[in-house]
Steps between C-alpha positions, in 0.01 A plus 500: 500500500572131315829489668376552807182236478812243316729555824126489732476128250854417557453546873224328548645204316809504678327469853271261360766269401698573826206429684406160296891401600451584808205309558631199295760509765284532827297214338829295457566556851189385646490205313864433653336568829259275455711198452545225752910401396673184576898460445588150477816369402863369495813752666451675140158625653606542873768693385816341631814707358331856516574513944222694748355124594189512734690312808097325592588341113779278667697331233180568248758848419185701452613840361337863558728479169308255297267577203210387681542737754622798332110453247338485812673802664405714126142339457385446863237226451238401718729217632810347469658136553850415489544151539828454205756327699911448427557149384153406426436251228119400378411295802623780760255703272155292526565385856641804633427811335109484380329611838444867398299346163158508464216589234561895616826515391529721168892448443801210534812536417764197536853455387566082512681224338858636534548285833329209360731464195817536709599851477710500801666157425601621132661792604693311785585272227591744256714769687688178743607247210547524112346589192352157377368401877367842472317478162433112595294648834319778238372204282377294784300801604325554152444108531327553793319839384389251225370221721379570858482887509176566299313242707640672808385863345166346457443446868603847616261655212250267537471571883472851465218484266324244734545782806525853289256399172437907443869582533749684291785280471800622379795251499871687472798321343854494570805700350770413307790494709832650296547724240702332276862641337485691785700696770563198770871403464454181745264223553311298288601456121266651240419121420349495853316868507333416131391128640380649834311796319349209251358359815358794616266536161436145508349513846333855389335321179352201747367710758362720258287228346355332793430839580282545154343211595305621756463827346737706689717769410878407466665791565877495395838681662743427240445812290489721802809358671711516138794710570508434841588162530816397698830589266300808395683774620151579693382148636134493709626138601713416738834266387629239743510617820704337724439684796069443475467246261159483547467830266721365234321506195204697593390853387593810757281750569569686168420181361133513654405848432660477146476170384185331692277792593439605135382196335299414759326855504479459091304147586298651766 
């Protein structure tokens, strides 16, 4: 007679904690519902590098592919912008991306700064002529993380406070680039990879406190992407690619499901 009113106990407990998970998650996915998302952002957002581009994008490279899209597709919310364009630096972001803002919107995300700083000239730089122009081009890009990029930061921020005040804003960073000591036999020196991978956590460390500034969640890739950088064995970025430059350097569609989706999910 006990054991059966302990198993009748243990029952009951077990559906009631079933049930309390299951409602936790129901809950959880009507609050996702309820959300009114917009994706702003850089290439690193559209999702350049990870292919299946929406052709009405045009050279924005907007990708069915791209962590943006692949939270919406698992959280469905009320509505969803995508406005993050390939090759947009801080001005193509206030003038050209804020439309879908506005004091309903519950959640930003925005990947920018890379653009700004010169990511696309350094790499040139770096993989065309040698190892001191290289590391010469890294330092000018701190200098100007240092000097005109917060200021620049502040005016994307600051307008998406002015137009989304009761918004979620979750800024992402960028990865590091190479593992080092590791499997590439060609290209750039390790003197090169470690100075380019330096400028990665620079620009990570600015954008992450303009972010804090304004009280939004910086919500880094570095950690998620470790392992998988290019000369891992496994990369999630693309090397040079001669044959689409364009994706050079940018994170393929492993590297948005496994490297951007998740931190962004942790933040939301």
């Amino acid at each position: 007679m006990r054991l059966s009113r302990f198993t009748a106990l243990s029952s009951s407990l077990l559906l009631g904690a079933v049930l309390a998970l299951t409602g936790a998650g129901a809950a959880q996915a009507a609050e996702s519902a309820a959300l009114d998302y917009v994706a702003l952002g850089d290439s690193y957002s559209s999702g350049v590098g990870a292919g299946s581009y929406d052709s009405a994008s045009g050279d924005c490279k907007r990708s069915t592919k791209a962590y943006p899209v692949l939270w919406k597709n698992a959280n469905a919310p009320s509505s969803f912008a995508f406005t993050a364009c390939s090759g947009a630096r801080t001005g193509d972001v206030t003038a050209n991306q804020l439309g879908p803002l506005s004091a309903a919107t519950d959640l930003v995300s925005v990947t920018i700064g890379g653009n700004d700083a010169g990511f696309a000239d350094v790499m040139t730089t770096c993989v065309l002529q040698s190892e001191s122009t290289c590391i010469n081009r890294v330092n000018q890009a701190k200098a100007y993380v240092d000097s005109t990029l917060p200021g620049k930061l502040d005016s994307v921020y600051g307008a998406i406070r002015s137009k989304a005040p009761n918004a979620r804003v979750i800024v992402l960073g960028y990865p590091r680039f190479y593992q080092l000591n590791g499997t590439c036999v060609a290209g750039l020196s390790e003197g090169e990879r470690t100075a380019i991978n330096g400028a990665s956590d620079y620009l990570n460390a600015a954008v992450a406190k303009r972010a804090a500034n304004y009280g939004y969640t910086f919500a880094g890739v570095v950690s998620a992407f470790t392992g998988h950088e290019i000369c891992s064995g496994s990369a999630w970025l693309h090397s040079v690619n001669w044959l689409n430059i364009g994706e050079s350097y940018h994170p393929t569609a492993a590297g948005q499901s496994g490297g951007y989706l998740p931190p962004f999910r942790n933040a939301v």
